[in-house]
C-alpha positions as a printed Julia matrix, in Angstrom:
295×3 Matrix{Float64}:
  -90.06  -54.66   -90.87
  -93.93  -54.26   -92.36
  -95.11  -57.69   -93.38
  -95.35  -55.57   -96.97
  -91.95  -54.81   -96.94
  -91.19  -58.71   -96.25
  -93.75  -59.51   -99.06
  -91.87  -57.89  -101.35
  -88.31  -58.95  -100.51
  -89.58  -61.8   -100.4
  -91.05  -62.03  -104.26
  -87.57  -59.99  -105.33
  -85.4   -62.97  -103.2
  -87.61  -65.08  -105.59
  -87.15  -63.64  -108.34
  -82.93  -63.71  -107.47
  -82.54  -60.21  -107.55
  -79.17  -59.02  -106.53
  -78.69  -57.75  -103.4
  -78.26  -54.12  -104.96
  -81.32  -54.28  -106.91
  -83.28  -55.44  -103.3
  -81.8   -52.14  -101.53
  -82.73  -49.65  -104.39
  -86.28  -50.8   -104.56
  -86.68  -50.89  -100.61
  -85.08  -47.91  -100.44
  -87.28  -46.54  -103.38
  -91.02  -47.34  -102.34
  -89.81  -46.51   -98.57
  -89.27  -42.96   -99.51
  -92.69  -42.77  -101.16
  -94.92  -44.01   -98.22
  -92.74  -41.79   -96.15
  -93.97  -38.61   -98.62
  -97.53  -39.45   -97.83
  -97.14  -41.04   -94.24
  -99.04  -44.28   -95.51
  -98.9   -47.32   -96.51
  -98.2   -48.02  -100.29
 -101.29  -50.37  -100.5
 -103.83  -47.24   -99.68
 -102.2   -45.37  -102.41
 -102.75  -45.81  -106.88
 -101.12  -44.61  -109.83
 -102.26  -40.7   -109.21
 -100.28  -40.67  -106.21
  -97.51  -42.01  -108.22
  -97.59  -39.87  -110.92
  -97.96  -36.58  -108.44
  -94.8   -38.05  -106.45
  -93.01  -38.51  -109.86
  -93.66  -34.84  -110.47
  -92.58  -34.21  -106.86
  -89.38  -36.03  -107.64
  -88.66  -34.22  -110.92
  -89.91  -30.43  -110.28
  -89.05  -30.1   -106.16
  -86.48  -32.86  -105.72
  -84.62  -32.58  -108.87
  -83.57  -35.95  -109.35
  -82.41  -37.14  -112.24
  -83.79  -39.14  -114.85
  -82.42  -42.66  -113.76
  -82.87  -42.41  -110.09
  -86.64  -41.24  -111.27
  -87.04  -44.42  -113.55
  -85.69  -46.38  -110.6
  -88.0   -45.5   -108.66
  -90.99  -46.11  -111.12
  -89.34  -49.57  -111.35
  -89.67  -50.22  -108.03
  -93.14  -49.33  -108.3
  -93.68  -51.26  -111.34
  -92.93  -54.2   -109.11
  -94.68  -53.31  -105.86
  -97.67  -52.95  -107.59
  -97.86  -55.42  -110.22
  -96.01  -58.16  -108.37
  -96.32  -58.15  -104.87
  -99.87  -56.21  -104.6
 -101.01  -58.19  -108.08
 -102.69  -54.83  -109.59
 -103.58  -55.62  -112.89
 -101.37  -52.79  -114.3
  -99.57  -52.46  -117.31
  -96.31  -50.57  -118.7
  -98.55  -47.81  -120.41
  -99.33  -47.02  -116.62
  -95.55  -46.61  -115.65
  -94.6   -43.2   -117.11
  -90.36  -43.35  -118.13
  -88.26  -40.41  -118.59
  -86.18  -40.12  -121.27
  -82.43  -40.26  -120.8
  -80.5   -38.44  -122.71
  -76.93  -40.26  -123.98
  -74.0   -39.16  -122.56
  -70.24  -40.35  -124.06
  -68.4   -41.91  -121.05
  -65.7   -39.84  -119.61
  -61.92  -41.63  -120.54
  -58.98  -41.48  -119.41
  -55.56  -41.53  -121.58
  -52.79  -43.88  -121.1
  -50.53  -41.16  -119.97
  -53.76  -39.9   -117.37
  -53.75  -43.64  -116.25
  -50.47  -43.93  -115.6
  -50.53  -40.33  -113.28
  -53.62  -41.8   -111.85
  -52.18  -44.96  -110.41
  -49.12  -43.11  -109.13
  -51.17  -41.23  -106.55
  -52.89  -44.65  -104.96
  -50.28  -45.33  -102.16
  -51.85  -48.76  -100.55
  -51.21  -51.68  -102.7
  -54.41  -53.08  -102.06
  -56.33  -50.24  -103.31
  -53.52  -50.17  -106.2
  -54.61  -53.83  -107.55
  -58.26  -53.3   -106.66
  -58.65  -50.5   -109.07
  -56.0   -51.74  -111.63
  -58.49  -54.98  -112.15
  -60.83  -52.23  -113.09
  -58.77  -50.84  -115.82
  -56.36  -54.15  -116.66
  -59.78  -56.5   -116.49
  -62.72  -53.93  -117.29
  -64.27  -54.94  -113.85
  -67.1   -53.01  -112.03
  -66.23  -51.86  -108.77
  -68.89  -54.38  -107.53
  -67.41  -57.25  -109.41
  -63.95  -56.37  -108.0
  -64.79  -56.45  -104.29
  -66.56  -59.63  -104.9
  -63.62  -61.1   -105.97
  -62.61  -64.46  -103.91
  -58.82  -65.59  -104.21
  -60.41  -69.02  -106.05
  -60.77  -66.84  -109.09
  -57.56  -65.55  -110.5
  -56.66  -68.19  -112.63
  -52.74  -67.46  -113.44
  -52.25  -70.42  -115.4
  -55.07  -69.22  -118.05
  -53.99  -66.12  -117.51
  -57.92  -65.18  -116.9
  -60.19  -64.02  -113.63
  -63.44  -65.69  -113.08
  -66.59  -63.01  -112.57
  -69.49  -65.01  -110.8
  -72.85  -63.53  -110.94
  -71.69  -60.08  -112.17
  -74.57  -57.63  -113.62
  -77.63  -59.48  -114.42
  -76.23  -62.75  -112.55
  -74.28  -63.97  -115.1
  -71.13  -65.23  -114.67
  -68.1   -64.83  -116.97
  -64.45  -64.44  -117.84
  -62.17  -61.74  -118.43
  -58.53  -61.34  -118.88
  -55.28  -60.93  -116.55
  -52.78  -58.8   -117.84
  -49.05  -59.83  -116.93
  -48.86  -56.58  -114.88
  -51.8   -57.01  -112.7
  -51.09  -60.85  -112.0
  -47.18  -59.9   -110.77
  -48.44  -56.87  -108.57
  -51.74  -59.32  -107.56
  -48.56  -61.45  -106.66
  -46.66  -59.41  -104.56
  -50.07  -58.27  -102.63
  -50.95  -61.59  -102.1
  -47.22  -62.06  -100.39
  -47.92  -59.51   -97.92
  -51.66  -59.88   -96.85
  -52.19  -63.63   -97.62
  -56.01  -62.96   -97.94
  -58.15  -66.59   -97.8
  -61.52  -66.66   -98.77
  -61.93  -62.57  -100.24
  -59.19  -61.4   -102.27
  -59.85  -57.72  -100.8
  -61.21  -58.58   -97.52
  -62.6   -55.74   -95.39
  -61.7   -54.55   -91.95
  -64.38  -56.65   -90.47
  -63.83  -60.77   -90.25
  -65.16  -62.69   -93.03
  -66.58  -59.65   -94.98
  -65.17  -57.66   -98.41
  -64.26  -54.24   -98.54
  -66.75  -52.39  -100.19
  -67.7   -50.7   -104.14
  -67.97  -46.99  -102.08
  -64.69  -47.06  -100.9
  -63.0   -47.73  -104.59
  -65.13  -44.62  -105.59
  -63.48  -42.6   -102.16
  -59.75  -43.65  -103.58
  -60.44  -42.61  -107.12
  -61.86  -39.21  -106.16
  -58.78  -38.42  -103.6
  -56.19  -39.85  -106.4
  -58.0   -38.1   -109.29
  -57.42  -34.67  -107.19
  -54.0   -35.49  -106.33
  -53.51  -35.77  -110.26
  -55.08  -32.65  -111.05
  -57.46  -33.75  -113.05
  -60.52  -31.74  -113.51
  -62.76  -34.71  -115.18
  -64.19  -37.04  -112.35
  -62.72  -40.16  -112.31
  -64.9   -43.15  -110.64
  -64.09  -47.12  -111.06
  -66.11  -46.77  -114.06
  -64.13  -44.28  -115.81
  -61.49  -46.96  -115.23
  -63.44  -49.61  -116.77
  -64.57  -47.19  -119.84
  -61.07  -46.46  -120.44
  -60.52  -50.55  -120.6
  -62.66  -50.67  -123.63
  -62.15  -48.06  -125.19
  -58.38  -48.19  -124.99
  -58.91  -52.17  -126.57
  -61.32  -50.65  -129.62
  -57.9   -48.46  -130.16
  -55.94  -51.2   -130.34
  -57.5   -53.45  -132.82
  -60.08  -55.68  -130.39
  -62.88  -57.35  -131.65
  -66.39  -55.14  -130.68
  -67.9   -58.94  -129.61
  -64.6   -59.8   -127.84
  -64.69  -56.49  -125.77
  -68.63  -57.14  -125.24
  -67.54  -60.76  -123.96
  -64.78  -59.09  -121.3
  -67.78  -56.41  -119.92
  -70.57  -58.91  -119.81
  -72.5   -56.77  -122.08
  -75.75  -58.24  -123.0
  -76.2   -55.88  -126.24
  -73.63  -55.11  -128.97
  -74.43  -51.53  -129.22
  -73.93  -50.69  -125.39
  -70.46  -52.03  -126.15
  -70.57  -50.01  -130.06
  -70.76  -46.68  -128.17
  -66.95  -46.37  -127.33
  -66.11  -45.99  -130.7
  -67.19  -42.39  -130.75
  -65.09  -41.81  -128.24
  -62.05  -43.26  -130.03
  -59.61  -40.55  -130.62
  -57.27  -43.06  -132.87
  -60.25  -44.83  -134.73
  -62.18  -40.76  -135.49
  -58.81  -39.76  -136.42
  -58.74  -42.28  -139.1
  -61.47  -41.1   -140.73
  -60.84  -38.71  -143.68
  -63.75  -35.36  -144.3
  -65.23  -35.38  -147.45
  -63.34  -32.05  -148.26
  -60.16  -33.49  -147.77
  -61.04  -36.23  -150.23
  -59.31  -36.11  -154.13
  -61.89  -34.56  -156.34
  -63.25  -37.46  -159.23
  -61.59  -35.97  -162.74
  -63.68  -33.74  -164.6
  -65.97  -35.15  -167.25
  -65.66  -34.7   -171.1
  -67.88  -32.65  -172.45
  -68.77  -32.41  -175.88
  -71.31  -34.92  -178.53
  -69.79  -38.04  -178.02
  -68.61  -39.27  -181.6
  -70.93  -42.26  -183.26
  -69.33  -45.43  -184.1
  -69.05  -45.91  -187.49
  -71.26  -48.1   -189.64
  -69.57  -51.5   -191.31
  -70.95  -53.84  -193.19
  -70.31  -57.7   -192.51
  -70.71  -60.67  -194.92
């Protein structure tokens, strides 16, 4: 490893970046001194901006993965190299809002009944029963479920915060009967390796094969599953700040978004030309009172 490279794990370790975040970045600025076969520290914000193009126009990458890489950037330079650069000097792409792709409680139910090992079963239910990432779910330790709240424990989920979410009564009896049969200690989904988890790519493997099985022409990921979670709560009467609680949503309109795609909640809503028309108005001089005399 460059003693660059180690400079800036070093300030992201610092920093307590997550261990995703550290990859992306690495993986990030890597690429770019491997476009122009130098180090980053002989190269400046034209060289940036030509590799964003390069990224955009010959790569075709999309907006996020381009603004991740400008992040990284942001924090090579500023950070570990101490450039005195500021955001202006960072060009963003816009990215444009997409409604998340959901699944209906009949789709759910098809979905699960193509995921033959329990342990995959109960991985990717806590995704859908718990509105878990797949991250948060293969993180989980056995120390968590708390059955006697009735709630699971999320330690240093997105953004490294820790929180709670809920156990439905379905998840904690199958979580039981999994538990029976692989007794797992520290990890509640331990890997095939001793002592590690099994990992977020493999969730996304079992919900691509499963969502084929089903037929289903929409792509279903562990995040579809957790989308559905919400939304399928906003349907049912949740609170909007309860359901940001469960996610670990930082901002109430990240969390707003599912209403619009609500089927129940848009179907409530009545069109302007289905509304009663007011009564017509009288028309005609409107007669003057007439004029008394008191006292």
């Amino acid at each position: 490893m460059s003693p660059l490279r180690q400079r800036m794990l070093d300030d992201m370790i610092l920093r307590n970046f997550s261990a995703g975040t550290q990859r992306s970045y690495i993986h990030y600025v890597a690429d770019f001194a491997r476009h122009y076969w130098t180090s980053p520290e002989r190269l400046g914000l034209d060289d940036i901006r030509s590799y964003q193009l390069h990224l955009i126009e010959q790569r075709q990458l999309s907006p996020q993965s381009v603004n991740c890489f400008v992040a990284a950037a942001k924090f090579l330079y500023t950070v570990t190299l101490e450039m005195p650069w500021t955001d202006r000097q960072f060009t963003r792409l816009k990215v444009s809002e997409k409604l998340p792709v959901v699944l209906s409680a009949s789709e759910v139910a098809e979905f699960f009944s193509h995921i033959a090992f329990i342990q995959h079963r109960v991985a990717l239910m806590l995704c859908y029963g718990s509105g878990l990432r797949s991250s948060e779910v293969v993180a989980l330790q056995v120390s968590d479920i708390d059955s006697a709240r009735m709630l699971i424990r999320v330690q240093q989920g997105k953004g490294a915060k820790d929180r709670y979410t809920i156990l439905g009564e379905r998840v904690l009896t199958l979580l039981r009967e999994y538990w029976r049969r692989r007794r797992p200690v520290h990890w509640l989904f331990p890997g095939t390796k001793p002592g590690t988890h099994i990992q977020a790519a493999t969730l996304q493997e079992i919900c691509r094969d499963a969502a084929q099985l089903a037929g289903f022409v929409k792509r279903v990921t562990p995040h579809t599953l957790r989308h559905s979670f919400a939304t399928h709560l906003l349907e049912n009467g949740a609170d909007t700040r309860v359901i940001q609680a469960l996610l670990g949503h930082t901002r109430i309109d990240t969390t707003a978004r599912y209403a619009a795609v609500t089927p129940r909640a848009l179907g409530r809503v009545v069109s302007p030309l289905d509304q009663p028309p007011p009564p017509p108005k009288k028309r005609g001089r409107p007669r003057k009172a007439p004029i008394t005399l008191e006292g």
